[in-house]
C-alpha positions in Angstrom: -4.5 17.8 -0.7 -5.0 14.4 -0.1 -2.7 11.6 -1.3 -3.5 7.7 -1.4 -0.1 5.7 -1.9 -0.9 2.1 -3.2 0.8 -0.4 -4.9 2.1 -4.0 -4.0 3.8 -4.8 -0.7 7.6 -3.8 -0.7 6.9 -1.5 -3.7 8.1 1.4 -1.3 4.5 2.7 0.1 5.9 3.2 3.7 9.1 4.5 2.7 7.9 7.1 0.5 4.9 7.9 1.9 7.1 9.2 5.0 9.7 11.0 3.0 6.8 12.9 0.6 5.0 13.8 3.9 7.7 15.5 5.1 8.7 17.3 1.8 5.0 18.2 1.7 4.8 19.1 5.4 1.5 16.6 5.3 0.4 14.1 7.9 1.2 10.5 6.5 -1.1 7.8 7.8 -0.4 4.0 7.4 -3.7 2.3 6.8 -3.0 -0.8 8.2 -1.2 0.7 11.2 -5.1 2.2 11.8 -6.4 -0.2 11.8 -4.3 -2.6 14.0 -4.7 0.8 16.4 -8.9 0.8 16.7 -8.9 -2.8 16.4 -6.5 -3.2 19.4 -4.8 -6.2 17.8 -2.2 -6.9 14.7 -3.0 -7.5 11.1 -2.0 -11.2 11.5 -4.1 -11.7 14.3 -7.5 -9.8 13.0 -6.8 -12.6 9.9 -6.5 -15.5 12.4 -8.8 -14.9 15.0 -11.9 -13.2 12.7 -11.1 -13.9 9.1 -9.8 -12.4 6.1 -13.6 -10.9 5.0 -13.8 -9.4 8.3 -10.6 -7.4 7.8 -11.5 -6.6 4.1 -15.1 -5.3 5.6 -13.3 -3.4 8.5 -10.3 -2.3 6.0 -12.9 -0.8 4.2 -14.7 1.3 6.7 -11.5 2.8 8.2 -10.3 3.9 4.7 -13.4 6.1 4.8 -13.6 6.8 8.5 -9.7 8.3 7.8 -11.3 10.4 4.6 -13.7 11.8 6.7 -11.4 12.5 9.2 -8.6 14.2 7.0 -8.3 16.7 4.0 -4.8 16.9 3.9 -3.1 13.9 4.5 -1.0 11.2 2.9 -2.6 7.4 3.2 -0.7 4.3 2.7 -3.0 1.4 2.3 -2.1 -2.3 2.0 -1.5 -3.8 -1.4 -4.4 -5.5 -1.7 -6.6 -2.5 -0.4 -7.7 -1.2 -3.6 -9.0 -4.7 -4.5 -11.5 -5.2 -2.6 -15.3 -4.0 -2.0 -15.6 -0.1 -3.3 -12.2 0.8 -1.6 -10.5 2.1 -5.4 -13.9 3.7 -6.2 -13.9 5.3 -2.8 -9.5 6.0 -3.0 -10.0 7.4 -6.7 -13.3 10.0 -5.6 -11.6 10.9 -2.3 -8.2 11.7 -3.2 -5.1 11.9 -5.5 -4.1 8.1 -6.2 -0.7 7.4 -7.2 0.7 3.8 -7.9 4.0 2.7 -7.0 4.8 0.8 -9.6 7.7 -2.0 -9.0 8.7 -4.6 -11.1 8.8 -8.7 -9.7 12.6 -9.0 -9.3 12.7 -5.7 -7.6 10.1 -6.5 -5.3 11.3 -10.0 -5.1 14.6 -8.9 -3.9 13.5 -6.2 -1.6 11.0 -9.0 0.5 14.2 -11.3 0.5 16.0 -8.4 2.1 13.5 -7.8 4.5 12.4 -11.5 5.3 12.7 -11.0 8.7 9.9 -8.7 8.5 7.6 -10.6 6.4 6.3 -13.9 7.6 4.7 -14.1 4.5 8.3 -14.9 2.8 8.8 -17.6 5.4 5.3 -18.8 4.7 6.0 -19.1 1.0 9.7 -19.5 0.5 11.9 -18.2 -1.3 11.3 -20.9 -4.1 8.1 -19.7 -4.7 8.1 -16.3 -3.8 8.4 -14.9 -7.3 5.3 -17.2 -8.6 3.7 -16.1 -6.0 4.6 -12.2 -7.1 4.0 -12.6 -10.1 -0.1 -13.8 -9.8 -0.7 -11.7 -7.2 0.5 -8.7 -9.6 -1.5 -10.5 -12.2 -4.6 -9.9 -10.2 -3.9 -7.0 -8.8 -3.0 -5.0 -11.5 -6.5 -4.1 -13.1 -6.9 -2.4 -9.5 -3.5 -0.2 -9.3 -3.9 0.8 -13.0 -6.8 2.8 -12.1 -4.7 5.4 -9.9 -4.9 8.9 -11.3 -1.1 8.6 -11.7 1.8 5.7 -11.9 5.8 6.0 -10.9 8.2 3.5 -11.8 9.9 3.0 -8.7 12.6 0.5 -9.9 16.1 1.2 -9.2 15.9 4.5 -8.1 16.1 6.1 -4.4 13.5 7.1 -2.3 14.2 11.2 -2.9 13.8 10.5 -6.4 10.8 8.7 -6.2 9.5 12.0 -3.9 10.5 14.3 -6.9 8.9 12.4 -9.5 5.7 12.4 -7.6 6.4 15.9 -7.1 6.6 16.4 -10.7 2.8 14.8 -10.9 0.8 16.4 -8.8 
């Protein structure tokens, strides 16, 4: 069993990913935590120093180097992940996807809580952070709606976002 976690940042990918792994007894692997590991630096500094297409090219072939590598498994990509190259062609032939759906405000409100970890809310600010939410889900969506199956993760807790992924696979 393999299980590909995707959805927007703060949409509870991480979080979930960790606590279904354990439910499931399955390995959990955080893409972007990969990759920061075989490219020997951070995400923010593979952007800086060689370029957003270079990590979308390199995001790419590690998301396949990690399905080669595992069958059972749970994989947390980044929220922009399944938009780019073949990567939701390649997440929806390799595995079970499942969107975690959130809604604006409750992402909103969960990047405000964790600002501290997310330059990209200082970056922004806070007066344009929902705008900014909002088009990026815009975009994005087309991309997420193609997992195999979608949870609603608004306002409820991490074990009951486990059970009702439970309850789709």
């Amino acid at each position: 069993m393999r299980i590909v976690l995707l959805g927007y940042m703060a949409s509870g990918k991480s979080a979930i990913g960790k606590a279904l792994a354990k439910k499931k007894d399955l390995k959990i692997i955080d893409l972007d935590s990969y990759i920061e590991e075989r490219e020997q630096m951070s995400i923010s500094n593979i952007f800086s120093d060689k370029g957003e297409i270079y990590f979308r090219k390199k995001e790419g072939e590690y998301l396949n180097e990690l399905f080669d590598l595992y069958d059972n498994c749970i994989i947390s990509v980044g929220g922009g992940t399944p938009c780019y190259g073949n990567n939701m062609d390649s997440i929806s032939k390799n595995s079970t996807a499942i969107y975690l759906k959130a809604s604006i405000d409750t992402i909103f409100n969960r990047l405000l809580r964790g600002a501290a970890k997310r330059p990209l809310v200082a970056t922004i600010g806070t007066d344009n952070l929902k705008e900014y939410i909002a088009k990026h889900l815009f975009e994005r969506s087309p991309y997420y709606e193609r997992a195999h199956k979608t949870i609603k993760v608004d306002d409820k807790s991490i074990d009951e976002n486990v059970n009702a992924i439970l309850q789709l696979l």
